[in-house]
C-alpha positions in Angstrom: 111.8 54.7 134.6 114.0 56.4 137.6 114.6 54.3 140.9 114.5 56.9 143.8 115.2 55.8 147.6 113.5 57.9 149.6 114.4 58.1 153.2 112.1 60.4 155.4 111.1 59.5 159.0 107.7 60.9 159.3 105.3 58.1 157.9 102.6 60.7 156.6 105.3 63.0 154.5 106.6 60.1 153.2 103.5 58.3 152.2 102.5 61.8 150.4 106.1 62.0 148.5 105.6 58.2 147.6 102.4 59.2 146.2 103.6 61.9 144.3 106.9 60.2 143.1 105.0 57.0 142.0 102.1 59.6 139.9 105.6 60.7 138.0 106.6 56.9 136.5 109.5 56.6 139.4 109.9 53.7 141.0 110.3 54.9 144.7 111.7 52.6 148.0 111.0 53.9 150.8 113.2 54.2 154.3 112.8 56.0 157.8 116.1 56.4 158.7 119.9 56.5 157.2 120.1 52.7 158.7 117.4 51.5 157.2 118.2 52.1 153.8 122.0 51.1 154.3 120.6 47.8 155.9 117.6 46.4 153.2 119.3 48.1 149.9 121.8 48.2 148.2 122.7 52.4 147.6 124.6 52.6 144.7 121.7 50.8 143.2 119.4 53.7 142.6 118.8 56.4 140.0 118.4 59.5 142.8 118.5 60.0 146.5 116.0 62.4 148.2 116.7 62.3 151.7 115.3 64.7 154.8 118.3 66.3 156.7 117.0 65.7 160.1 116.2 62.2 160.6 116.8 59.3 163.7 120.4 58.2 164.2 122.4 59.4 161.5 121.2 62.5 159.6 120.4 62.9 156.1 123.6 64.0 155.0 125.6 61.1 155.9 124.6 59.6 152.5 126.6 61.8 150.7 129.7 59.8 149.2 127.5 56.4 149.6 125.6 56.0 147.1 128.1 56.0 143.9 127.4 58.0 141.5 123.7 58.8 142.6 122.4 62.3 143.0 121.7 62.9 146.9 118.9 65.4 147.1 118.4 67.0 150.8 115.0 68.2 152.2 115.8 70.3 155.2 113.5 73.0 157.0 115.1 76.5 158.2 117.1 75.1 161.7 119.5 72.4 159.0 120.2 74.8 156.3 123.6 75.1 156.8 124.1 71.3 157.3 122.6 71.2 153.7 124.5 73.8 152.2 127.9 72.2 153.9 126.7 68.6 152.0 125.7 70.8 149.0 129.8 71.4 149.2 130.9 68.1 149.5 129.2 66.5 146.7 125.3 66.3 147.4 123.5 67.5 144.3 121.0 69.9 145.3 118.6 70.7 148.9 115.0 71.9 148.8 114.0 74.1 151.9 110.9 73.3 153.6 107.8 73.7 152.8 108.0 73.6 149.5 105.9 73.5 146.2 105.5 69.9 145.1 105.8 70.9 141.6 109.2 72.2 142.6 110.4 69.4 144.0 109.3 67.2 140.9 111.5 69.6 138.7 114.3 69.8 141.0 114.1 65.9 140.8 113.9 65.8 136.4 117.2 68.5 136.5 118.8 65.3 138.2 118.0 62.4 137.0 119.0 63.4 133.3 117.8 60.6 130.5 120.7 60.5 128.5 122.4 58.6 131.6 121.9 54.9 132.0 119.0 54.1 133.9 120.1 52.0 137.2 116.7 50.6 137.1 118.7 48.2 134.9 120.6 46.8 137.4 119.6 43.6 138.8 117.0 44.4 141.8 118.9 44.1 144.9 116.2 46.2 146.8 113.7 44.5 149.1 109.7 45.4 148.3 110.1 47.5 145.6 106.8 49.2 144.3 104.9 48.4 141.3 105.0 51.9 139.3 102.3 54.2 137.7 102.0 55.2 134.9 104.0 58.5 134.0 101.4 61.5 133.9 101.4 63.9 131.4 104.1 66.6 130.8 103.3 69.9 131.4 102.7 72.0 128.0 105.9 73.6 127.4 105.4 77.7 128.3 107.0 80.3 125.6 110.4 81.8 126.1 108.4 85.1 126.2 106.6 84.6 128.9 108.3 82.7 131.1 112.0 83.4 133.0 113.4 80.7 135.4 110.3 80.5 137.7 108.8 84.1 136.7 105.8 84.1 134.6 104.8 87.2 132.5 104.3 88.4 129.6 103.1 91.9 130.2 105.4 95.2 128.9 106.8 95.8 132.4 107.7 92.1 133.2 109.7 91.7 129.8 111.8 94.6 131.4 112.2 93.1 134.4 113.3 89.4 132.2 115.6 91.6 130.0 117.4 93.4 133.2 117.6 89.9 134.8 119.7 88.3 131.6 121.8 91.2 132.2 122.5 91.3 135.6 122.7 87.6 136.2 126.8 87.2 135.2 127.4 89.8 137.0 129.4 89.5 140.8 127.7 92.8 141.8 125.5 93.3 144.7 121.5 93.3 143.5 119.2 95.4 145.2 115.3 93.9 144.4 112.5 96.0 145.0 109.0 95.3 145.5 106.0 94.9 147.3 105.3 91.7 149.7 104.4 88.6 147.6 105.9 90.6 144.1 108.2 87.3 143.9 111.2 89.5 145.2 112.6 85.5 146.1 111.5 84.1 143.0 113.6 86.7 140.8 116.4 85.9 142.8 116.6 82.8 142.6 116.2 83.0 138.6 119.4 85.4 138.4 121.6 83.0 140.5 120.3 80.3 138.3 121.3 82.1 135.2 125.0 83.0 136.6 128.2 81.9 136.9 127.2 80.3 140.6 124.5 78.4 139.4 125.8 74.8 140.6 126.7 76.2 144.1 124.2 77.0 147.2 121.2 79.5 147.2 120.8 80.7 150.3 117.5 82.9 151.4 117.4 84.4 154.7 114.7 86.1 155.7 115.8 89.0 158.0 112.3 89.3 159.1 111.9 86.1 160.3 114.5 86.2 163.1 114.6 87.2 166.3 116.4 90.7 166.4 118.5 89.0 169.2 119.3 86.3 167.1 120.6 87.7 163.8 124.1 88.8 163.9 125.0 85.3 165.0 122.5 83.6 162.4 124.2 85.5 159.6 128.1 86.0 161.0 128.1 82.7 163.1 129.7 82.7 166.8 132.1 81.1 168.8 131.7 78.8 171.6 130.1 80.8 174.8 129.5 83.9 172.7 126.1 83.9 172.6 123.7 82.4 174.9 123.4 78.9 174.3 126.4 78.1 172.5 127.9 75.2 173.9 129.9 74.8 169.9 130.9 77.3 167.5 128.9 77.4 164.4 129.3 79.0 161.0 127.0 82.2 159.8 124.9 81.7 156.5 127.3 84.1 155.1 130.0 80.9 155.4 127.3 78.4 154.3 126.5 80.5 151.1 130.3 80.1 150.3 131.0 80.4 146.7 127.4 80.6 145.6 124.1 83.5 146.5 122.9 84.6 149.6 119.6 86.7 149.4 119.0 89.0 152.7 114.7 89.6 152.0 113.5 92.6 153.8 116.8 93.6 154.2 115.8 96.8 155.6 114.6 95.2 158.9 118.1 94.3 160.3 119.3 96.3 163.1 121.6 98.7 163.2 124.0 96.8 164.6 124.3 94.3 161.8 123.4 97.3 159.5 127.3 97.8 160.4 128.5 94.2 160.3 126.9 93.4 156.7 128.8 97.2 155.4 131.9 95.9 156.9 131.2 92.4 155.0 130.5 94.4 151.7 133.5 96.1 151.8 136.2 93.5 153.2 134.4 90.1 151.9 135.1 88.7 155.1 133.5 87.8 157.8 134.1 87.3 161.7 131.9 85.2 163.7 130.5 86.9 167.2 133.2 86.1 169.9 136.0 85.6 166.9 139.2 87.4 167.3 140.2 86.4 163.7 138.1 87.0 160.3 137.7 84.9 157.4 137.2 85.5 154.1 134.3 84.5 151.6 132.9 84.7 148.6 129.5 84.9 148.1 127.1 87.3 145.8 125.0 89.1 148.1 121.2 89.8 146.6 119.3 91.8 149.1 115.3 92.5 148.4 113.3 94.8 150.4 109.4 96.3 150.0 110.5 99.5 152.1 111.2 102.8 150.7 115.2 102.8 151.6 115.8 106.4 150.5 113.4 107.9 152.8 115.1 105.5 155.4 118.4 107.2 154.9 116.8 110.5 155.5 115.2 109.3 159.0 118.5 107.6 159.9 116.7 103.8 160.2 119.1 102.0 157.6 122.8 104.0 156.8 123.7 105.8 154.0 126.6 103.7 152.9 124.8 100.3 153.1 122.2 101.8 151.0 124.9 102.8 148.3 126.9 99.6 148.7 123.6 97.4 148.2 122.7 99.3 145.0 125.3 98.9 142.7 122.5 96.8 140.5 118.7 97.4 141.2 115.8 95.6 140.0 112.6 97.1 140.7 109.6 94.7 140.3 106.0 95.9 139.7 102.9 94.6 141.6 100.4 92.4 139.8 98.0 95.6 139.6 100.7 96.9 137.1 101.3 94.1 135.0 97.7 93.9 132.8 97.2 90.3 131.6 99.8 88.7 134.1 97.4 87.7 136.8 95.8 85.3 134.4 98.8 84.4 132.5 100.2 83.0 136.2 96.6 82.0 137.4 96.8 79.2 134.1 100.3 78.3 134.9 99.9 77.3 138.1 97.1 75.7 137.1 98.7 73.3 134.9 101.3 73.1 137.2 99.8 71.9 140.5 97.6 69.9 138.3 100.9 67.9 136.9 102.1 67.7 140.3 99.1 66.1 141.4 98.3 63.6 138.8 95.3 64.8 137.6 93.8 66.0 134.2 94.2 70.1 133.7 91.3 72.3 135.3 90.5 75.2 133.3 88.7 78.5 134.1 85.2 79.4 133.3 84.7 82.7 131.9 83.9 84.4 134.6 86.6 83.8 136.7 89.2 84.4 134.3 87.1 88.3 134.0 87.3 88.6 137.6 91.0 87.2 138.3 92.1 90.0 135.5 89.5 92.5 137.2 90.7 91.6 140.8 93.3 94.6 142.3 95.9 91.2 144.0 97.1 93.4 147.0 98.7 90.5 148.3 100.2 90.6 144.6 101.5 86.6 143.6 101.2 84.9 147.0 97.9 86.1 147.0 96.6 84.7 143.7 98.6 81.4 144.5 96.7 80.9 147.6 93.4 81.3 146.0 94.3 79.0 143.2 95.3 76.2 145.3 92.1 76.7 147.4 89.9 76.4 143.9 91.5 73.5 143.0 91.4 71.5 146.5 87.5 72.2 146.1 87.2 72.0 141.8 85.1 68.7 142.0 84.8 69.4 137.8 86.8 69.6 135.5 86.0 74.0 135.8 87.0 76.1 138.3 84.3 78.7 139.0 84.1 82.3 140.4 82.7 81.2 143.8 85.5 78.3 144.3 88.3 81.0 143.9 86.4 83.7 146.7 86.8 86.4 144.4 84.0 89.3 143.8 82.5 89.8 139.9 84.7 92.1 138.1 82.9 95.5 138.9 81.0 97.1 135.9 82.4 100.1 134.6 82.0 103.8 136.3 79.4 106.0 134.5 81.9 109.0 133.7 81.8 111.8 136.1 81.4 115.0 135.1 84.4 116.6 134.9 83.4 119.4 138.0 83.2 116.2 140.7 87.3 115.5 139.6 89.8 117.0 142.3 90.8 120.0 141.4 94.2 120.0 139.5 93.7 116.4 139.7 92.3 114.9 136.4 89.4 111.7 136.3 91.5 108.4 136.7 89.4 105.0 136.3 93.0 103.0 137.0 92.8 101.2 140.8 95.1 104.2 142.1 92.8 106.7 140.7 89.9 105.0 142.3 92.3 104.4 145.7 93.5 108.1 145.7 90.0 109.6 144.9 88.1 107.1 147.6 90.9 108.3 150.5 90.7 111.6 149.4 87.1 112.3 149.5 86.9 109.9 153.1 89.9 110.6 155.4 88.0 113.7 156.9 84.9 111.7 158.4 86.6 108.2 158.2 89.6 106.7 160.5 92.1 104.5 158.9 90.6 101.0 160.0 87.3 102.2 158.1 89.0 103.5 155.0 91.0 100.3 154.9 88.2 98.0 155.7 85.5 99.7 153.0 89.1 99.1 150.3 89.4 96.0 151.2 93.1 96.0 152.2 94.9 95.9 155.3 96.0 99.1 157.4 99.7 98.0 156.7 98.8 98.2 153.1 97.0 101.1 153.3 99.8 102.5 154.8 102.2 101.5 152.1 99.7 102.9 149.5 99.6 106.5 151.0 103.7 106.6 151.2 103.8 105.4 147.2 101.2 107.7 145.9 102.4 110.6 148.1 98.9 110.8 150.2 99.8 111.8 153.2 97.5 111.1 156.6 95.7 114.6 157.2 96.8 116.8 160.6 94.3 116.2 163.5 
């Protein structure tokens, strides 16, 4: 049994983290701020630290260096980052970015409190009001080395490519350009190759280049000197800096402007970095993974993203297929986080009934992982069994198989196609003249963004009015 001081300020997180500590066999004390806990206990006196970065008074971080030879774990939301990363480098053991998977967290906590160390729990109890514990719940069953990579489940031909090209890739300092549609796992696979390499025990830092304001980005990934910017009443360090020595991952890379299209070339080529307003640059080293769902090349023809960024970000490339063309994946991740979230939660493994597990391999996913996730975790809010049905997942029955069609109703120079981009490519083809975009997209059930996406892949282009 682990003793883990937790020190988070908002009652209700807390109370939930308690919850789900307790469910694991940890003994957890609880603490709203950093003088709390340095007041009623004794810190060198437990097993682990998990601590929110933002907190009253003093912030998270200041535990660092207190608490012996404890692991300090950080929780810390986009805005304190960097603060996490900076503890990360002197000497806290890990930070989890908000929100976060609870099932993630509990791992990130086992990778940290290793059993062959001596449990402090050993230690006479110095601690005010400690908790009674729970017993531990059950482990999860252990998933095959086949199907499973470092967060990526799948066991389908193209994802044991995508596994194998990861193992090679991962030691490697080169740029890694990640492909994929949104909700592939384009941040998952990342994450698994800076797990695997050489940087492993240093900071993982995702950026979403979406995500920020266009105004705000250069200084966000460069940093900026005092008065720079608007605002800046301090200089502060880019992500760049805080990703010192470990992985920064730039998703939807291909959004950034051409202005720090520029910047990020001249960081690829020079390894340094000079902060908005700086007249001097510094150098760092960091292993730059960027992922994007746009098509890049034909974004170098129209001029949106240059030429030489393009070439400089592709030295590796990992394209990663959508659930559609993975057969037998959808299920194979549907089960795992099943037995997952179930372990996270405390309660006994939910299985699926037939018919869902036909419709979840029947279903097209266009919202790929994120969308299967979602409606897993829905099912299993609402299972009140011990079965998770068709209806609690809000999936339609698998659709019965076409009657052929003659072979004169087939496009001509086109042959019959009962794959989902047969049946996307014939339904546009045969609709576009009577139907606008909204109504094709509507009667596919997809979005007009995805619709969109769809034509450009499969070469359909939007007919001339």
């Amino acid at each position: 049994m682990s003793r883990i001081l937790l020190v988070e300020d908002e009652v209700v997180i807390r109370t939930e983290l308690r919850r789900l500590l307790v469910r694991h066999g940890h003994d957890v004390i609880e603490a709203g701020s950093v003088e709390d806990a340095s007041a009623d206990h004794d810190l060198r006196a437990f097993d682990l630290v998990l601590a929110d970065v933002r907190l009253p008074g003093a912030p998270g971080t200041a535990l660092v260096g207190q608490c012996g030879g404890a692991p300090v774990v950080l929780m810390t939301s986009y805005a304190t980052v960097k603060a996490a990363v900076d503890a990360v480098k002197r000497g806290a053991a890990d930070y989890l970015s908000k929100p976060f998977d609870h099932a993630e967290l509990v791992a990130l906590l086992d990778h940290h409190l290793p059993g062959a160390r001596p449990a402090r729990s050993a230690l006479p109890d110095v601690a005010k009001g400690a908790s009674v514990p729970a017993p531990p719940a059950p482990p999860v069953p252990p998933a095959t080395e086949d199907d499973e990579l470092e967060g990526m489940v799948g066991g389908s031909a193209a994802m044991r490519e995508v596994f194998a090209r990861v193992r090679k890739v991962a030691p490697s300092e080169a740029t890694l350009l990640v492909l994929g549609e949104s909700g592939a796992g384009k941040e998952t696979l990342a994450r698994a190759v800076h797990r695997l390499s050489p940087r492993r025990q240093l900071a993982f830092v995702p950026v979403h280049c979406a995500a920020i304001p266009e105004g705000q980005i250069e200084g966000e990934l460069f940093g900026y000197e005092r008065g720079a910017v608007p605002g800046a009443i301090s200089a502060r360090a880019g992500l760049c800096e805080a990703a010192e020595g470990g992985t920064l991952l730039l998703d939807e890379v291909a959004e950034l402007p051409p202005k720090v299209q520029a910047r990020l070339l001249r960081f690829l080529q020079t390894g340094e970095v000079r902060r908005v307003g700086a007249t001097r640059a510094r150098r760092v080293d960091v292993r730059l993974i960027a992922a994007t769902r746009r098509d890049l090349v034909a974004m170098v023809r129209d001029g949106s993203f240059m030429s030489d960024l393009y070439f400089r970000l592709r030295v590796l490339e990992i394209r990663l297929p959508p659930l559609r063309e993975r057969p037998g994946d959808a299920l194979r991740l549907a089960e795992s986080l099943l037995r997952r979230r179930a372990w996270a939660m405390g309660r006994a493994p939910l299985t699926l009934t037939p018919e869902a597990r036909a419709a979840i391999a029947a279903a097209p996913w266009p919202g790929n992982i994120r969308e299967l996730e979602n409606a897993v975790h829905r099912a299993m809010v609402l299972a009140d069994a011990s079965e998770i049905g068709l209806e609690l997942l809000g999936l339609d029955a698998p659709p019965q198989p076409p009657s052929p069609a003659p072979a004169a109703d087939a496009h001509e120079g086109e042959p019959p196609s009962d794959s989902l981009e047969g049946y996307f490519r014939r339904f546009v083809l045969e609709h576009q003249h009577e139907l606008t975009e909204t109504e094709i997209a509507r009667r596919l059930g997809i979005s007009r963004k995805a619709l969109w996406e769809r034509r450009q892949r499969l070469g359909i282009p939007r007919p001339r009015s």
